[in-house]
N, C-alpha and C positions, 0 to 999 in steps of 0.2 A: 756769290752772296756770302755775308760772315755768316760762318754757321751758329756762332752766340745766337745772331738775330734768327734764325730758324729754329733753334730750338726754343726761344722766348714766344715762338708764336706757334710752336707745337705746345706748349704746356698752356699758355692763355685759352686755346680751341681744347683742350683738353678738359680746363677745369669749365670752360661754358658746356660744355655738353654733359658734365657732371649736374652742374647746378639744373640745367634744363630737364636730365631726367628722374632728379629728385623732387622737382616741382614745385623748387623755388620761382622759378618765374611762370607764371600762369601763361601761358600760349594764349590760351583761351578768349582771354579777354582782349578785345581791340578795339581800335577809334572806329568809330560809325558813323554819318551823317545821315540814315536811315537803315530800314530792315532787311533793305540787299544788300548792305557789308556785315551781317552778321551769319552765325550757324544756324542753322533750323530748329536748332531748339533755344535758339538766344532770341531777343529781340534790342532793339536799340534804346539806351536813354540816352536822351536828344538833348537833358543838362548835361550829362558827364559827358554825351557823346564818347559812351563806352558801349558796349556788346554785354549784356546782362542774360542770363539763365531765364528762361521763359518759370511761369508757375508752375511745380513739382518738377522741374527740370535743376539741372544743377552741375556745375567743377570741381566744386570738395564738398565733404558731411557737413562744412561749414553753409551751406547753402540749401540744407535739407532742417527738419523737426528733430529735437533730438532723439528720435526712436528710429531714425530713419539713418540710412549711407544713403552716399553717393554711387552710382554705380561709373566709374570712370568713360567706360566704352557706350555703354547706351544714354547717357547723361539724365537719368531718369532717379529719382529718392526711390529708394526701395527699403523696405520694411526690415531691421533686424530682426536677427534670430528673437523668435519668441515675442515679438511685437506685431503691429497692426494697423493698417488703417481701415479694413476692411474684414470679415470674415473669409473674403480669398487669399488673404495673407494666412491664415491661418491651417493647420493637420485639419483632415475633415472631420476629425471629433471634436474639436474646437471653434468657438465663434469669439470674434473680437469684443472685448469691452471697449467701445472709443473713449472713454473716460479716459481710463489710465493707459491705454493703445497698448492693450498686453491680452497674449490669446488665454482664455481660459477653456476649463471643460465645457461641453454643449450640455444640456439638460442630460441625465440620463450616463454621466461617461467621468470620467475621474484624470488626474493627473496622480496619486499619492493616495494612501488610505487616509490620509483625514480628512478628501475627498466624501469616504464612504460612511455606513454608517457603521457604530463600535466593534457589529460582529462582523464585517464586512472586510477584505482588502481588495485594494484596486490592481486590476490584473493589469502590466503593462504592455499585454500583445494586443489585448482590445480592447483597454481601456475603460473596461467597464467593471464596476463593483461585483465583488462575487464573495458569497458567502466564506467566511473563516475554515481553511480544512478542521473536521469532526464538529462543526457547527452547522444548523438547518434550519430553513423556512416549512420546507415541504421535506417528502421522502425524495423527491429527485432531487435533493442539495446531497444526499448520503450517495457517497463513491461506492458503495460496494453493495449486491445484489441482498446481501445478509442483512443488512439495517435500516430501519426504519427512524424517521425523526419522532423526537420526544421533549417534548422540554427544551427546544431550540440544539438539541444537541444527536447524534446519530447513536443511534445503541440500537446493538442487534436484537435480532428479531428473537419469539423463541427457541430453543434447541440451537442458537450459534450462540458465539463468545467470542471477545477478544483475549480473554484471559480464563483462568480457573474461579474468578469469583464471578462472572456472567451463568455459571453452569451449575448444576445442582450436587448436595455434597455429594453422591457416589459417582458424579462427574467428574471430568477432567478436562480441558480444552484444547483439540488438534487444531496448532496455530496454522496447517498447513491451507487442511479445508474452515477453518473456522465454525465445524461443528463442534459441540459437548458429547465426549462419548463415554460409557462406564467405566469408571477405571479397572483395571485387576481384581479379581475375586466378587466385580460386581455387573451389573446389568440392568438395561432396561427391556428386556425381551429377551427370549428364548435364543434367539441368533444369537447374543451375545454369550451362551454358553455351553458346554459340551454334550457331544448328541446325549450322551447318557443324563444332561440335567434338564431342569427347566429354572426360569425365572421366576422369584417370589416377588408377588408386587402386593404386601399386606400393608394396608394404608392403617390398620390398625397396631403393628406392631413393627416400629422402625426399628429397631436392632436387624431383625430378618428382613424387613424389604431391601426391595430389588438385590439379594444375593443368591446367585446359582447355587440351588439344591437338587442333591441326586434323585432321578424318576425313581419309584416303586422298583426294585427288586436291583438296582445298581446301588452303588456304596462310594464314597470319598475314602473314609480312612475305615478301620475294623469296628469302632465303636457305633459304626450302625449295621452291625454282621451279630449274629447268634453269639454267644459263649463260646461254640465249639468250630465257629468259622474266622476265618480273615477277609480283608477285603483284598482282589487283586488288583494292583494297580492298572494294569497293564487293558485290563478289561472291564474294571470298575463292578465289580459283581464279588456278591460275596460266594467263598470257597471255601468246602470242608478242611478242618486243620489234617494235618498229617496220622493217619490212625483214626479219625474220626469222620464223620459219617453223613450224608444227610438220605443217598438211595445208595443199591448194592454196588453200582455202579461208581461210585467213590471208593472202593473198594477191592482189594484184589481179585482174580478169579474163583480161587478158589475158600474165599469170606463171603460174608454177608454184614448187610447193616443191621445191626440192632437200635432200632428206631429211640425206643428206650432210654439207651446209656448213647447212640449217638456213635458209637464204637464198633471197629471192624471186627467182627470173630470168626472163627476158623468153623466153617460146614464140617456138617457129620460127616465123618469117614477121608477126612481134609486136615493137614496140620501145616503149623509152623516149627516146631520144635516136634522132639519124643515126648514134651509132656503133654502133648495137643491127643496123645494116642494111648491103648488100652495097655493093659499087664502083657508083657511080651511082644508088643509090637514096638517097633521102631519108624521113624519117619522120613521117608525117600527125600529129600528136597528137594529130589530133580523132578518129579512129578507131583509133589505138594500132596503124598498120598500115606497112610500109614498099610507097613508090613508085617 
């Protein structure tokens, strides 16, 4: 056999089974003389004596509503994306409009926030409206244990803060816990100041409220110590100065306090020097005694 003529009738079977399975030629459609020469989902018209798509049945989108495919293999019109002809076409948060055959939200459920209302976005894991973060209906719309709603809005309760102006001026705000706690040099109680102080809380006299002042008989600096004392830091108490006095005891063994001047001076028959001692005597300084 010429092979010209085989290869002419390989390439003719070649381009029909092109055409056939781009679907230009409808298969589908056949002569009929009744209902048993067609598919079960055709039935026959007995003018064309063609094989036609039964009702919702179908061979191309051309034979469905325009909201609808074809589905090829079950020959059934089935619902595009986001269309409907029923509510079982549709997410089950959604029920069909048959008007415009398009799923919308069901009562109660959103696609979008302009679903919701102004203080509202629509969450898209459930589809349901939910209040604006740092906006509220109730105090359970407020995320955080510290705030209470107010004015459609969450603002902390008393004694928390998001910031330094929730808190009071000798406040400050730890963003950690989101409480207001005294700043340096100041307080709201006793715990917040050193064992030797206490808390002033004079509601009459705001310069001194809420700042740690020293207890009775401890000191800050020397200016709340005697004349003849300082203040120790170290123990917050005030101490006789050097040479100066308050019992004999501040004083060497062989002095005493003179209450007086406050002054350490040297006991009878006791020196510091030879002037401390009589005519002819001299002063041992290794016994602090005159000879």
């Amino acid at each position: 056999m010429d092979k010209r003529f085989l290869l002419a009738v390989f390439i003719v079977a070649l381009l029909a089974a092109v055409i056939l399975l781009s679907g230009c030629v409808n298969t589908e459609l056949k002569k009929c003389s009744s209902n048993a020469d067609c598919s079960s989902w055709q039935s026959c018209n007995m003018e064309k004596k063609m094989c036609e798509p039964l009702p919702g049945r179908c061979v191309s989108n051309n034979d469905c509503e325009g909201w609808q495919t074809c589905d090829k293999k079950s020959h059934f019109c089935e619902a595009k994306a986001g269309n409907c002809g029923t509510d079982a076409d549709c997410d089950t948060w959604q029920v069909c409009n048959t008007a415009s055959n398009q799923c919308v939200p069901a009562k109660g459920f959103c696609a979008a926030d302009s679903d919701c209302a102004k203080d509202e976005v629509c969450d898209q894991d459930s589809h349901v409206c939910k209040t604006k973060p740092g906006l509220c209906k109730s105090d359970y719309d407020c995320e955080a244990s510290w705030q209470i709603c107010k004015d459609n809005r969450c603002v902390p309760i008393a004694g928390f803060c998001t910031s330094d102006k929730d808190c009071e001026a000798w406040e400050s705000c730890n963003e950690s816990s989101h409480e207001c706690v005294a700043r340096s040099g100041f307080c709201n109680s006793d715990e917040d100041c050193g064992d030797w102080q206490y808390c002033v809380l004079d509601s009459k006299n705001s310069e001194m409220s809420h700042k740690c002042e020293a207890l009775p008989g401890y000191c800050d600096t020397s200016s709340e110590c005697r004349s003849w004392e300082y203040c120790d830091r170290k123990q917050h108490i005030c101490v006789a100065q050097r040479g100066r006095c308050n019992t004999d005891n501040d004083c060497k063994d062989w002095e005493y306090c003179d209450q007086s001047s406050r002054s350490c001076n040297v006991k009878p028959g006791r020196c510091n020097t030879d002037s401390d001692c009589g005519t002819g005597q001299i002063c041992d300084v290794k016994n602090r005694k005159c000879v």
